[in-house]
C-alpha positions as CSV (number, residue, x, y, z in Angstrom):
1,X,36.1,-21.2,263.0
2,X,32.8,-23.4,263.2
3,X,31.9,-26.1,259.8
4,X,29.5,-23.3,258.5
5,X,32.0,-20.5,258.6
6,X,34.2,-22.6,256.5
7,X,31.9,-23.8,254.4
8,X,31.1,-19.6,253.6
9,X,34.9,-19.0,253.2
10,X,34.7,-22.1,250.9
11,X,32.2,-19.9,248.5
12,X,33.2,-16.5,248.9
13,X,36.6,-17.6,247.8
14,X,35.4,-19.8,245.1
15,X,33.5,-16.2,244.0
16,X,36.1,-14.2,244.0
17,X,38.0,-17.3,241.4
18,X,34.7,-17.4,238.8
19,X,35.0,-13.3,239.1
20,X,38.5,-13.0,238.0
21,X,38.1,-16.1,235.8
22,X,35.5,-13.5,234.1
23,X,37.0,-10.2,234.3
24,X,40.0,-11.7,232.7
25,X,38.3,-12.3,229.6
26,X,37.5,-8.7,229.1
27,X,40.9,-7.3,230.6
28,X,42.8,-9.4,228.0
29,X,41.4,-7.4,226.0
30,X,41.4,-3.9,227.0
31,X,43.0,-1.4,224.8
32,X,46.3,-0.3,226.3
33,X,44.0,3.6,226.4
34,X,41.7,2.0,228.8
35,X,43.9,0.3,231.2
36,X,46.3,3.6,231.7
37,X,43.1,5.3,232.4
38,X,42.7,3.2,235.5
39,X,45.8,3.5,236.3
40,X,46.0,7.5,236.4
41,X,42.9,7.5,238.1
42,X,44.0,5.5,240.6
43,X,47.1,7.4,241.1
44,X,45.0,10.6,241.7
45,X,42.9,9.1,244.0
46,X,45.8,8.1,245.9
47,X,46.7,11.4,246.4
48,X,43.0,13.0,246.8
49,X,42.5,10.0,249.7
50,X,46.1,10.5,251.6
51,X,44.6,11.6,255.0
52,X,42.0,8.3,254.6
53,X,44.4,5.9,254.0
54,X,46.6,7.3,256.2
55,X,44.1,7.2,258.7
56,X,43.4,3.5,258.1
57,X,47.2,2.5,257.9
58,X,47.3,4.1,261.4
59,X,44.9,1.4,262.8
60,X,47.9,-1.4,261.0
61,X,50.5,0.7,262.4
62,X,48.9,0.7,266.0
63,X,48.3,-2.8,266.4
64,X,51.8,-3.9,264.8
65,X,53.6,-1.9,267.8
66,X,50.9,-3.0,270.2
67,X,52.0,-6.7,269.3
68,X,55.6,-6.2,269.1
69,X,56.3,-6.3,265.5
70,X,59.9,-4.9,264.8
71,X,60.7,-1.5,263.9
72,X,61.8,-2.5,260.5
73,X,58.8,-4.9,260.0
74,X,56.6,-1.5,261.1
75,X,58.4,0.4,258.9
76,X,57.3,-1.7,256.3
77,X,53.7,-0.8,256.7
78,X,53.9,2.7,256.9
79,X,52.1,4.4,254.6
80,X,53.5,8.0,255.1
81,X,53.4,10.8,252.1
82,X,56.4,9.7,250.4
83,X,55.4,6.2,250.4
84,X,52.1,7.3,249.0
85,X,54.2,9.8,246.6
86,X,56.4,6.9,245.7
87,X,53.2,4.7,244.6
88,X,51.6,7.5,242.9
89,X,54.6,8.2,240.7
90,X,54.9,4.1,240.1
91,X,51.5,4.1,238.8
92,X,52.0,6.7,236.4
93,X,55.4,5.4,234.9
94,X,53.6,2.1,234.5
95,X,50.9,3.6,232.7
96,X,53.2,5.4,230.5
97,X,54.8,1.9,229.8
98,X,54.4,0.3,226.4
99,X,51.9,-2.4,226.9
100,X,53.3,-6.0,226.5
101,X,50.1,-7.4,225.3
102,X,50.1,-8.6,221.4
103,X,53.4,-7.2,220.7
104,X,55.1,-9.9,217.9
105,X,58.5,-11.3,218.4
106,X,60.8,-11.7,215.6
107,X,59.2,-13.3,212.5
108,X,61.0,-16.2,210.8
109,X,59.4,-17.3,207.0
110,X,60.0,-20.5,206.4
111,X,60.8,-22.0,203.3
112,X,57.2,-22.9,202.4
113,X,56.8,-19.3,202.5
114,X,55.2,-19.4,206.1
115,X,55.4,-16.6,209.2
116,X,56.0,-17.8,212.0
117,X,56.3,-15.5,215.5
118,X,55.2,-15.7,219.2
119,X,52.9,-13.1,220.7
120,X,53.2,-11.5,224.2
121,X,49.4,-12.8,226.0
122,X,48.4,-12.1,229.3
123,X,48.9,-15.2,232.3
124,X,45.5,-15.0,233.2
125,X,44.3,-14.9,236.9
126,X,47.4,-14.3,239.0
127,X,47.1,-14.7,242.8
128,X,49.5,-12.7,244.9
129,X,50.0,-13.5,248.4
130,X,52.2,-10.9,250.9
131,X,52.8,-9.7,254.0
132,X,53.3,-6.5,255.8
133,X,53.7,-3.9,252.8
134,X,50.6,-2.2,252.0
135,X,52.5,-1.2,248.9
136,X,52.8,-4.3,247.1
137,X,48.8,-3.7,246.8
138,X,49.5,-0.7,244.7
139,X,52.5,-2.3,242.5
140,X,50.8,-5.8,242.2
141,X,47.2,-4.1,240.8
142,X,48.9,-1.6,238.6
143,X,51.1,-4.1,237.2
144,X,49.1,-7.0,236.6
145,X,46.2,-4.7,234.7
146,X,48.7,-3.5,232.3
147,X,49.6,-7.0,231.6
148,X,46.5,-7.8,231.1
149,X,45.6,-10.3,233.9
150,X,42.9,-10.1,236.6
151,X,44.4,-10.5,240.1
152,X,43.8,-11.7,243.4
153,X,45.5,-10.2,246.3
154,X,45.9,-11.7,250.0
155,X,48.0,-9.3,251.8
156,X,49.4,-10.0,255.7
157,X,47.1,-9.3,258.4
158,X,49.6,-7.0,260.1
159,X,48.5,-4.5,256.6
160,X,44.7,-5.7,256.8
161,X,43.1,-2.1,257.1
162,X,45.2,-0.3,254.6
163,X,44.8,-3.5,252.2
164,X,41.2,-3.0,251.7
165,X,40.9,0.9,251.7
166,X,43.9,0.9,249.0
167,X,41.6,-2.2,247.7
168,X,38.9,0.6,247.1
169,X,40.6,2.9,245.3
170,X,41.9,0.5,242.7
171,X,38.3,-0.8,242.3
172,X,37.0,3.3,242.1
173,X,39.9,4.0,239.3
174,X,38.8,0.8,237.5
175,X,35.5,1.7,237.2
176,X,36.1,5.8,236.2
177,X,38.2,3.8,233.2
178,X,35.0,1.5,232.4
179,X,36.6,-1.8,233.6
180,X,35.2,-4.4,235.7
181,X,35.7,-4.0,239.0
182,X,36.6,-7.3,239.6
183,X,39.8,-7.4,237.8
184,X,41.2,-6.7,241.1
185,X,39.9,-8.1,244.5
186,X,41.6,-7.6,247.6
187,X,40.4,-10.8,249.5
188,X,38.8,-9.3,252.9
189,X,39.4,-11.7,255.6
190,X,42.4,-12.6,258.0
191,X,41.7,-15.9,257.8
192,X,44.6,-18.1,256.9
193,X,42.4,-21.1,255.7
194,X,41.6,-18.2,252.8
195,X,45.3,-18.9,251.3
196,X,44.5,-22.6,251.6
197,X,41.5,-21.9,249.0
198,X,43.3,-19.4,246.7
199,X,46.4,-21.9,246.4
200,X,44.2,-24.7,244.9
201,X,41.7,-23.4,243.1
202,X,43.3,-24.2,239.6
203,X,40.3,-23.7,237.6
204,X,40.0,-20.0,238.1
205,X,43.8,-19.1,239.4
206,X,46.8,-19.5,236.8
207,X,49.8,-18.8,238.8
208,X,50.6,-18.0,242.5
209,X,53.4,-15.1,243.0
210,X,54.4,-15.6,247.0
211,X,56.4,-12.6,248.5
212,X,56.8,-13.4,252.0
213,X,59.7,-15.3,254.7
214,X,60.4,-18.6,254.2
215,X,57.8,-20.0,256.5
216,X,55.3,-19.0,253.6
217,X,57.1,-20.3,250.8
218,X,57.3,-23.4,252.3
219,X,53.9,-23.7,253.0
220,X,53.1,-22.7,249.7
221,X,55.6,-25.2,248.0
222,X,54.4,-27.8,250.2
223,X,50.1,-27.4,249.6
224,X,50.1,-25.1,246.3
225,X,48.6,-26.9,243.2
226,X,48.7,-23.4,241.0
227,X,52.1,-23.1,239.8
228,X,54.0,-20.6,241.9
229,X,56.5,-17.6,241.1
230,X,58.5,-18.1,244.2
231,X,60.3,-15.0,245.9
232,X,62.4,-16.4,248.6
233,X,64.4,-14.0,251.1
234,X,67.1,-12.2,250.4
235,X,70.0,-13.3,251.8
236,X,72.6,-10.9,250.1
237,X,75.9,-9.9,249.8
238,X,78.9,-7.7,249.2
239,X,82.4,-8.7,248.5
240,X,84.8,-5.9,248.8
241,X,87.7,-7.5,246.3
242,X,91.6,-6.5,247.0
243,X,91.3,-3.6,244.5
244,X,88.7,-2.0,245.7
245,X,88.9,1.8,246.1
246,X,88.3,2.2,250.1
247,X,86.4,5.1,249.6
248,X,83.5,3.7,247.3
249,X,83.5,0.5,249.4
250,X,82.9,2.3,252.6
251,X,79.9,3.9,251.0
252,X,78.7,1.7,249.2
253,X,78.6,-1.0,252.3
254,X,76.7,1.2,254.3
255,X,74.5,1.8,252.0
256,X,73.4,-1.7,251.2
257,X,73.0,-2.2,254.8
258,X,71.6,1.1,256.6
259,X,69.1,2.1,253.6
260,X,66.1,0.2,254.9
261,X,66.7,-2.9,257.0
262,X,63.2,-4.5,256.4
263,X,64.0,-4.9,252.8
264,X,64.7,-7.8,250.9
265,X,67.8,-6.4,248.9
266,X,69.7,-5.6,252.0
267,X,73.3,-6.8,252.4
268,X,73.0,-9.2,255.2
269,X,76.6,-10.5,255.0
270,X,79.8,-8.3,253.7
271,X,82.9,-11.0,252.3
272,X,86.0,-9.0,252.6
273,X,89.0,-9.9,250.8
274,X,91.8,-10.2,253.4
275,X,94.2,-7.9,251.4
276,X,92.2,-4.8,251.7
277,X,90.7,-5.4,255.5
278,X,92.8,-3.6,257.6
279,X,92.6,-0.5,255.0
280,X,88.6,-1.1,254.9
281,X,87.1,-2.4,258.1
282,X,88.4,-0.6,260.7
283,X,86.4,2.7,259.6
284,X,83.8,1.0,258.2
285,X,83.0,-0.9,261.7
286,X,83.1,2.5,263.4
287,X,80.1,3.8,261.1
288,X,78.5,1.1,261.6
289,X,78.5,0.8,265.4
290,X,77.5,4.6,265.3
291,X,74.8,3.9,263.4
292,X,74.1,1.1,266.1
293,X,74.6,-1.6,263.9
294,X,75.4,-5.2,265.6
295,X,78.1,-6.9,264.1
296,X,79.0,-10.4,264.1
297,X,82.2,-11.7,262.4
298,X,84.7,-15.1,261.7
299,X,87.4,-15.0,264.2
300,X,89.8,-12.8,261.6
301,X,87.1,-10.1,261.7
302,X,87.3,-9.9,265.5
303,X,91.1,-10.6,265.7
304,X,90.7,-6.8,263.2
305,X,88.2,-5.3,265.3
306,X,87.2,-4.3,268.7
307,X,83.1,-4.6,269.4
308,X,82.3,-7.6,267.3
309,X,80.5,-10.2,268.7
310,X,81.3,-13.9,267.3
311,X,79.4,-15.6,264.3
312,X,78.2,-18.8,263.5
313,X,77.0,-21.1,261.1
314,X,73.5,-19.2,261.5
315,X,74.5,-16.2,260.7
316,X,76.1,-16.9,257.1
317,X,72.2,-18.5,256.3
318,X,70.2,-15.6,258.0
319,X,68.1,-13.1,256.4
320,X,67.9,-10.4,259.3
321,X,65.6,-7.7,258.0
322,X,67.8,-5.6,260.9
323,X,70.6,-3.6,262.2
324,X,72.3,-6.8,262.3
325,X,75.5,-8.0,260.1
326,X,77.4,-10.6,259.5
327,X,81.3,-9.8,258.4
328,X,84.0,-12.5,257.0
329,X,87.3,-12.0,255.5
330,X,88.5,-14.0,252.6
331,X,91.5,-15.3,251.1
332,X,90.6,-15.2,247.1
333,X,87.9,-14.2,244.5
334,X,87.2,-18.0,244.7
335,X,87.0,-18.3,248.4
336,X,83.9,-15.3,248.0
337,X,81.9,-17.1,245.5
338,X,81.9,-20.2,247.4
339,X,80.7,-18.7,250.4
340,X,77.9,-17.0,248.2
341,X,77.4,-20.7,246.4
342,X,76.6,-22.0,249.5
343,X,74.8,-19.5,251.7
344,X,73.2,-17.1,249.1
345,X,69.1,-17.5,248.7
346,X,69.9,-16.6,245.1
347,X,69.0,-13.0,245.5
348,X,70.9,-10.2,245.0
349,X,74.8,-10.2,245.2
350,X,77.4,-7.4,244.6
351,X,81.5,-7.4,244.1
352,X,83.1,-3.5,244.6
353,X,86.8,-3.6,242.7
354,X,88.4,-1.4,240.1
355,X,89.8,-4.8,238.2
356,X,86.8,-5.4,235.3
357,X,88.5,-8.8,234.8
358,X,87.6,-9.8,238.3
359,X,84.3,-7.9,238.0
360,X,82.9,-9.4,235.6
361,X,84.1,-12.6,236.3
362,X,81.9,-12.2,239.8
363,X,79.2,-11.3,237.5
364,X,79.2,-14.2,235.1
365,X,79.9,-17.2,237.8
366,X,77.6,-16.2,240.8
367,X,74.8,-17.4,240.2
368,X,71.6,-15.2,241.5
369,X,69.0,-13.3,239.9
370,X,71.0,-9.8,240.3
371,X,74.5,-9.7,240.3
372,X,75.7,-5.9,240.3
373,X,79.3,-4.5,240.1
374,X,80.3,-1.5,242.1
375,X,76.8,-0.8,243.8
376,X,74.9,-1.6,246.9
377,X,72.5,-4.8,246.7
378,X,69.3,-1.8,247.6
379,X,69.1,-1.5,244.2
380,X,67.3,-4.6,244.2
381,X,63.9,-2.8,242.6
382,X,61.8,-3.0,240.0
383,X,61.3,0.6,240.1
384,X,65.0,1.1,239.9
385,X,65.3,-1.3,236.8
386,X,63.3,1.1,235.0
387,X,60.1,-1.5,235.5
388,X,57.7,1.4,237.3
389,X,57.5,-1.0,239.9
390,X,57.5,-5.1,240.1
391,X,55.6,-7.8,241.9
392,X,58.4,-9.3,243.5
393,X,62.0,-10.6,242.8
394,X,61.8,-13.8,241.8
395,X,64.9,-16.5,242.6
396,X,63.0,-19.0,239.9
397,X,65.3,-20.0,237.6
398,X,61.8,-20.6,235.4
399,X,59.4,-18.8,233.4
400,X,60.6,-15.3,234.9
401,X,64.2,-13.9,237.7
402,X,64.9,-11.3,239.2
403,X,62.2,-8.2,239.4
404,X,59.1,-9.6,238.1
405,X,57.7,-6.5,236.0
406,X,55.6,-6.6,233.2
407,X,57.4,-9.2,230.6
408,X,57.4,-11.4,233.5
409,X,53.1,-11.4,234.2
410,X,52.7,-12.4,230.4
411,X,53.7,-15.6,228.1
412,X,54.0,-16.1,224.4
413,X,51.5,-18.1,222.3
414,X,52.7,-18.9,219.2
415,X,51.5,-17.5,215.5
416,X,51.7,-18.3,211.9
417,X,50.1,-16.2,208.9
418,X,50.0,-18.3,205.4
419,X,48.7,-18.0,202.3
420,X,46.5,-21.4,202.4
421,X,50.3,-23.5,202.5
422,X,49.0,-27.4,202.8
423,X,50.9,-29.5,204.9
424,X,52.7,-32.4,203.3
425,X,52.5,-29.8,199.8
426,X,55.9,-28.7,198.1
């Protein structure tokens, strides 16, 4: 890109900051009437558009497979009619959401007779930067204009065509609500030096949600001067304990790995306490290998099992995002939460048992932003936390974990009401 092209980027990007900077003001603001307006509008025109955006998430889809992205990654982008259901009914449950904005925590008077509370305000300009899911447009807007913030959103080029058309329709069902259109931009360029600017620009930008591969985050750790709400990959597991029922853990393993590979709350590795193997894995490696899973295991798995191909240290630390997993049998509870101590990204992990002792054990000492007892590690949604939908799951151990939903896009300022009290005055 030539001096003068950069220098334009430079602007347009610094534009799109005093915009949202602006638009925040008044979406603060906006009665909680006004903002589900937008969003209802913009889940009919969802629906009204389908063969357009479809259309235009064709061109994505094209190019991804003409580039050799992988089928899960291209799965990712699809934007068929459930998907577009899907976001359509997330925009309305979020609309019907009570608004966060001004509601007052519990008041304490103290004993010079003066309230004192915290009140739920808006972040302010949130920059969201993503790649492949055309989705996370949708989810992102919808959630950050019922928090009250103005966003900026930089989706992956792989999702560039379906990124600005869904980019129109949020700006249409702003507008038929009487909101600025700029609450919500949906920068326009592949250009990667465009992150660079959104990053740094710390006068109009409050915070920096990254959902992307750990290529990104780094990146972003590294050059980011906006505080960042880091999602970092999912690296998840299962831990089928020695009193599991067989049943429940054969379903519920292939669930957490065969529901969508390309998603971050797949079960990448299953821990498998060596009491219950030989009852557990020998029919659970047949359904997966019919479902053309690859398998890699420890050298007990394969002593167990015909068809499974040796793992190594990578494997424990990979994130596959495919029909690809890694098996290892245990000797104690202890011996599983090490292994998820060391390799976990902090994500999402699970323990299947019938003992609640151990369960909840497993849930109190691992230490990631879900920990779920008797279910698959897919759950890992905002939509299915009840949240309408989230802007990613956040392994921050700050400020918000977990699915980020619409607690986690405000703060709290704090607010006292007296009756002209004078400090220093009995």
């Amino acid at each position: 890109m030539t001096e003068q092209n950069q220098d334009q980027l430079t602007q347009e990007m610094l534009e799109m900051g005093r915009q949202a900077r602006a638009a925040s003001r008044i979406v603060r603001n906006a009665s909680d009437t006004k903002k589900s307006k937008a969003l209802l509008a913009m889940a009919q025109l969802l629906e009204a558009n389908k063969s357009q955006l479809q259309a235009e998430n064709a061109k994505d889809i094209a190019a991804a497979e003409q580039n050799g992205l992988e089928p899960a990654l291209v799965d990712r982008l699809k934007l068929s009619d459930q998907a577009l259901s899907t976001m359509a009914t997330g925009l309305r449950q979020i609309a019907a959401m009570p608004d966060p904005v001004g509601s007052i925590g519990p008041t304490t008077k103290r004993p010079n007779g003066l309230d004192v509370a915290q009140m739920r305000v808006p972040l302010g300009v949130i920059g969201i930067i993503y790649e492949s899911r055309p989705n996370v447009t949708i989810d992102a807007a919808a959630l950050c204009l019922k928090s009250g913030n103005a966003t900026i959103l930089r989706g992956g080029s792989e999702a560039f065509y379906s990124n600005q058309a869904l980019g129109k329709i949020i700006q249409q069902g702003l507008a038929e609500a009487g909101l600025p259109e700029h609450a919500v931009q949906v920068v326009a360029t592949t250009d990667r030096n465009a992150v660079g600017h959104l990053i740094t620009m710390t006068e109009h930008v409050d915070v920096i949600v990254p959902r992307g591969g750990k290529g990104l985050i780094a990146r972003l750790t590294a050059d980011a001067k906006v505080p960042l709400i880091k999602h970092l990959d999912g690296n998840c597991h299962v831990y089928i304990d020695k009193d599991a029922d067989v049943s429940k853990a054969h379903r519920i393993a292939v669930n957490a790995k065969t529901y969508r590979y390309g998603i971050c709350g797949t079960m990448e590795t299953l821990l498998v306490h060596h009491e219950i193997a030989p009852a557990v894995l020998p029919e659970l490696a047949q359904t997966f290998q019919e479902m053309q899973v690859e398998l890699r295991g420890c050298e007990r798995t394969r002593a167990l099992l015909s068809g499974v191909n040796p793992a190594d240290e990578s494997d424990w630390e990979t994130e596959y995002l495919a029909p690809v997993l890694a098996i290892r049998i245990v000797n104690t509870l202890n011996e599983a939460m090490d292994h998820i101590e060391h390799y976990s990204s902090g994500h999402t992990e699970s323990i299947v048992t019938e003992n609640l002792t151990t369960a909840r054990r497993f849930q109190r000492e691992v230490d990631s932003s879900s920990v779920y007892i008797n279910l698959p590690t897919c759950f890992a949604d905002g939509f299915e936390y009840g949240l309408g939908a989230e802007i990613g799951i956040s392994t921050n151990r700050l400020h918000a974990r977990g699915p980020v939903g619409l607690e986690g896009l405000t703060t709290q300022k704090w607010v006292l009401t007296g009756d002209a009290q004078l400090r220093g005055q009995k």
